[in-house]
C-alpha positions in Angstrom: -15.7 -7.1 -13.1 -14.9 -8.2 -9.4 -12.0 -9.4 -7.6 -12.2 -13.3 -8.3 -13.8 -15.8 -5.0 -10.9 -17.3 -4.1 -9.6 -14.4 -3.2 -12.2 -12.8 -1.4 -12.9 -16.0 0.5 -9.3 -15.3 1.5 -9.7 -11.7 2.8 -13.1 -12.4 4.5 -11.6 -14.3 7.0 -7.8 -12.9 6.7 -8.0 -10.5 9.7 -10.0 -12.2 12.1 -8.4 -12.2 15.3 -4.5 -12.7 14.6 -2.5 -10.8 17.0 0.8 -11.5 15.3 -0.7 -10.2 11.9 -2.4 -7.2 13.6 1.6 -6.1 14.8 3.1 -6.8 12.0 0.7 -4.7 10.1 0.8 -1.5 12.7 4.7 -1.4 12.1 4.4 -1.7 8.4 1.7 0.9 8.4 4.1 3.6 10.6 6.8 3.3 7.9 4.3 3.7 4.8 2.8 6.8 6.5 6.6 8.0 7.3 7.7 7.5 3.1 4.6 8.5 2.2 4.9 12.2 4.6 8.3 12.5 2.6 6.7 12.1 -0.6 4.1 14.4 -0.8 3.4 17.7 -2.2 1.9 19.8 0.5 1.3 19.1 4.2 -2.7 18.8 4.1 -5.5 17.5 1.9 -8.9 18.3 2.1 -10.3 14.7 1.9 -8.1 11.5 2.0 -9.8 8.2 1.2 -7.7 4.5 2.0 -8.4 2.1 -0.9 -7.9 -1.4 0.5 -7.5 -0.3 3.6 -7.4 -3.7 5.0 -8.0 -3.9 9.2 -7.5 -0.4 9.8 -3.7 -0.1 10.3 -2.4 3.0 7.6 -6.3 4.9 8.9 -4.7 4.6 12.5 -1.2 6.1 11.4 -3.1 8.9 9.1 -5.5 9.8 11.9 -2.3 10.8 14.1 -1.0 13.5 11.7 -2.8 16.1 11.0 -3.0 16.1 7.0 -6.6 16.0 7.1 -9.7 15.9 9.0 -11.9 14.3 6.2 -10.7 10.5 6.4 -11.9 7.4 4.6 -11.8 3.7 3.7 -12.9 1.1 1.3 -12.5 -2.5 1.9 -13.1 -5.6 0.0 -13.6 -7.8 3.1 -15.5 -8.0 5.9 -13.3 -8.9 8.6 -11.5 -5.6 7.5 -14.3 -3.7 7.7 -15.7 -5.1 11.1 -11.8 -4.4 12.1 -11.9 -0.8 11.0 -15.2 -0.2 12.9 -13.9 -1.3 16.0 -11.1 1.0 16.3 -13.6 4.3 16.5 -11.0 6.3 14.4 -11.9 9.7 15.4 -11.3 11.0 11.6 -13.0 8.5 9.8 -16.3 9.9 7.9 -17.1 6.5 6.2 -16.4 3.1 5.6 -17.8 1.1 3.2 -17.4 -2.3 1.3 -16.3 -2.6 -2.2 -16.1 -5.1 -5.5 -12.6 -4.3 -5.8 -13.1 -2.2 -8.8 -16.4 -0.2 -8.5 -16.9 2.5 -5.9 -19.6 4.4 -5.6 -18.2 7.6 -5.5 -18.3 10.7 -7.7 -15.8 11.4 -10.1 -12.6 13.4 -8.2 -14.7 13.1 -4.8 -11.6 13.0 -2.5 -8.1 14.8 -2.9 -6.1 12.0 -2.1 -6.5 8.4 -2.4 -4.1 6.2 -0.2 -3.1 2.6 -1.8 -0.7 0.9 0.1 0.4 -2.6 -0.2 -2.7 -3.3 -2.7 -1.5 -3.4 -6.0 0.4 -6.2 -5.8 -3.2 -8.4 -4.6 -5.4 -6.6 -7.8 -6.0 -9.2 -11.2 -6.7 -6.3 -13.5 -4.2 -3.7 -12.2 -5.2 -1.3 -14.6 -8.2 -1.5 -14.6 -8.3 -0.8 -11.0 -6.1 2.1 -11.4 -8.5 3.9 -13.5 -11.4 3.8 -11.0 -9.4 4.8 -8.2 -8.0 7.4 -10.8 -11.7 8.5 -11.2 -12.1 9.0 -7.7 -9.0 10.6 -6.4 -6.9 14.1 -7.9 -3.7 12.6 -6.2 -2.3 9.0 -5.2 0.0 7.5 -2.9 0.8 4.0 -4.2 3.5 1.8 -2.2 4.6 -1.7 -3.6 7.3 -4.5 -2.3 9.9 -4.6 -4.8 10.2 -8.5 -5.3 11.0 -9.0 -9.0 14.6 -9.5 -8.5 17.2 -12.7 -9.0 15.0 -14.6 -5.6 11.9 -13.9 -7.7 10.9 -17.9 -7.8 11.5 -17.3 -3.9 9.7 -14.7 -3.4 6.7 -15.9 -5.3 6.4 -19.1 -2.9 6.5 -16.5 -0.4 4.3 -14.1 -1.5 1.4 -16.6 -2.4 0.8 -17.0 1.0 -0.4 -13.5 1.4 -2.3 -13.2 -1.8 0.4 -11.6 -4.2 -0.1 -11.9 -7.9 1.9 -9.5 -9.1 5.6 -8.7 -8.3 7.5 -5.4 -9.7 10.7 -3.7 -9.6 11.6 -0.3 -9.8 11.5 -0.4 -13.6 7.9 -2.0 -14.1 6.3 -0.6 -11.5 7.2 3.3 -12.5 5.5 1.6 -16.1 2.7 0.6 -14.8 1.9 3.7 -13.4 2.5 5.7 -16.7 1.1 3.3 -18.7 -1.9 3.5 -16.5 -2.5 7.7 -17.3 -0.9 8.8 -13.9 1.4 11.3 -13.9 4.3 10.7 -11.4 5.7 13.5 -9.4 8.1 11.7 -7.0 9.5 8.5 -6.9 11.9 6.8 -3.8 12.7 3.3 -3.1 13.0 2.3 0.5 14.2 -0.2 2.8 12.1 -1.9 5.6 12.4 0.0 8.7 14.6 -1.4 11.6 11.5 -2.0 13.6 9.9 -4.0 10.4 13.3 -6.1 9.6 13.7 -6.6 13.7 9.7 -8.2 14.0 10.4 -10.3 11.0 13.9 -11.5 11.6 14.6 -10.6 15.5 16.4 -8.5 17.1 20.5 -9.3 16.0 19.4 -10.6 12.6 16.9 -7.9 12.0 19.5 -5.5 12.8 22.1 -6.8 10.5 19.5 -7.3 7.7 18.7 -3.6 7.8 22.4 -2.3 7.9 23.0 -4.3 5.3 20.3 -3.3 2.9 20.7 0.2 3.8 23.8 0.5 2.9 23.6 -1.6 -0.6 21.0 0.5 -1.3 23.1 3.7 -0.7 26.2 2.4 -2.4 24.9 0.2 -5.0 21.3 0.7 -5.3 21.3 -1.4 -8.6 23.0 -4.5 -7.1 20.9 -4.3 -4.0 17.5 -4.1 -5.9 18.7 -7.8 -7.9 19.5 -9.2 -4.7 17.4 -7.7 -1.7 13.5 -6.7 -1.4 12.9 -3.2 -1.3 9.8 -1.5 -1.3 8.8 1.7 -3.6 6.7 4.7 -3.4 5.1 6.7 -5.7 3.3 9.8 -5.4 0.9 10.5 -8.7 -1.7 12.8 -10.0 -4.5 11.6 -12.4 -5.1 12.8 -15.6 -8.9 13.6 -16.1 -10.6 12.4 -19.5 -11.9 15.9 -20.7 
């Protein structure tokens, strides 16, 4: 099993030189690193590996704090890779291609596997779960929340960019579960002000976040059927015995 062509012929050539894309992914990635920070159970791990670590963004954010001093990154395309090799991450021990499902890699070889913004690109979700399950004691998984009333919206959207799979709260945390993870901590965010300001500008940016923010606070179940969100999890795997 492999991720399909269609959508590797996508990814090959999906961060080749787009300076729009590259910002709007360094913002993203400084928010996932600060929910993920809040998420986790103890300060530093001894190996961290990001899986679908697309140009380089979250291994930039990661290097910064010191939570470990073992980093690494797998990739399905090349243009990520290439990216990820030009920006000399001091932390970074390897970097290496993958099918999407297959790593070579022995079983529980890194602490803490990173996957951010991936899920929601993977055909066989669960099976992708379990390898990276194989691979990793502990996992930080992030998802957009887009299964809500604008979900024919947000699937026009979201096409664009490669998503085949769209969760709330509810069928994400199943998914998960349903997978063998065990889930220690769960927290559904809003976009930072920095993210809603890139996307929207400055004034409309600004209202958009206030706005979500507080919906979320006040009525977190209205807000989730109307508004995108995105969700965190922090899991451990389950090893077959």
């Amino acid at each position: 099993m492999k991720v399909g062509k269609s959508l590797t012929d996508l990814y090959n050539k999906y961060y080749n030189n787009d300076e729009k894309l590259f910002e709007k992914r360094k913002i993203s990635a400084k928010q996932s690193v600060e929910y993920m920070k809040s998420l986790l159970l103890k300060s530093k791990y001894s190996s961290v590996i990001d899986i679908g670590a697309g140009e380089g963004s979250v291994l930039e954010e990661i290097n910064k704090i010191n939570i470990t001093n073992d980093l690494h990154a797998v990739e399905i395309s090349k243009s990520g890779i290439n990216s990820i090799n030009t920006k000399k991450i001091e932390k970074i021990k390897t970097v290496s291609q993958f099918d999407g499902y297959h790593m070579s890699m022995k079983d529980s070889e890194h602490e803490l596997g990173l996957v951010i913004h991936v899920l929601e690109h993977v055909e066989h979700e669960r099976k992708f779960l379990q390898e990276v399950s194989r691979v990793c004691n502990y996992l930080y998984i992030e998802v957009p929340l887009e299964l809500n009333l604008k979900i024919e919206n947000n699937i026009k959207l979201g096409t664009n960019f490669g998503h085949l799979n769209y969760y709330n709260e509810h069928t994400f945390k199943n998914l998960l579960i349903s997978s063998g993870l065990k889930l220690h901590k769960y927290k559904t965010y809003t976009a930072s002000l920095n993210y809603e300001r890139h996307i929207s500008g400055f004034l409309k940016g600004s209202i958009k976040y206030y706005i979500k923010s507080k919906f979320l606070k006040f009525a977190p179940k209205f807000a989730q059927n109307i508004f995108v969100f995105i969700g965190g999890a922090f899991c451990e795997t389950v090893k077959k015995k």
